[in-house]
N, C-alpha and C positions, 0 to 999 in steps of 0.2 A: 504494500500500500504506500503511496509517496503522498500522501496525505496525512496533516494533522487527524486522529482519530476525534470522533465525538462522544460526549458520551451517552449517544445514545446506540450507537454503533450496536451490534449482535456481537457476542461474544465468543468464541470458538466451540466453548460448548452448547451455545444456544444455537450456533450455527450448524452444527453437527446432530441438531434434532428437526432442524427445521428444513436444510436441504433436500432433503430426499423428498418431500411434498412440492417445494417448489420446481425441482426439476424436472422440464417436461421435453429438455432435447442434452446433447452435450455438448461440454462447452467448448468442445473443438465447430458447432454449429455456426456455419456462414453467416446466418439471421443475427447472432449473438454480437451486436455492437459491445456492449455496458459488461463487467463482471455483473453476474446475477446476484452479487452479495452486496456488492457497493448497489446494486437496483434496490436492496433490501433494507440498508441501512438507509438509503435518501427517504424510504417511507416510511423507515422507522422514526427518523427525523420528523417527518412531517407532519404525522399523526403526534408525537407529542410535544413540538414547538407550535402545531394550530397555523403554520405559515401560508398566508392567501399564495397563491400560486405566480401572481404578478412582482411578488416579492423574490421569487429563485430567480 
């Protein structure tokens, strides 16, 4: 990650319960712009900083 972490970020162990539900291709997948975790953490931000979306 070259990224300051937040702390809202997922955790390795939270992320290691939660992956298997969100993966629905691999992430060697063409479609896959974004790491699916960093997708994961931006919502987990989002949901609880409340951020309008004109604001990202």
């Amino acid at each position: 990650m070259s990224r300051k972490p937040y702390p809202s970020d997922v955790s390795e162990e939270e992320w290691h319960f939660v992956a298997p539900y969100l993966t629905l291709m691999t992430e060697q997948a063409p479609q896959r712009s974004y790491p699916l975790r960093e997708v994961f953490n931006a919502l987990r931000w989002l949901a609880r900083a409340g951020a309008p979306w004109r604001l990202l």
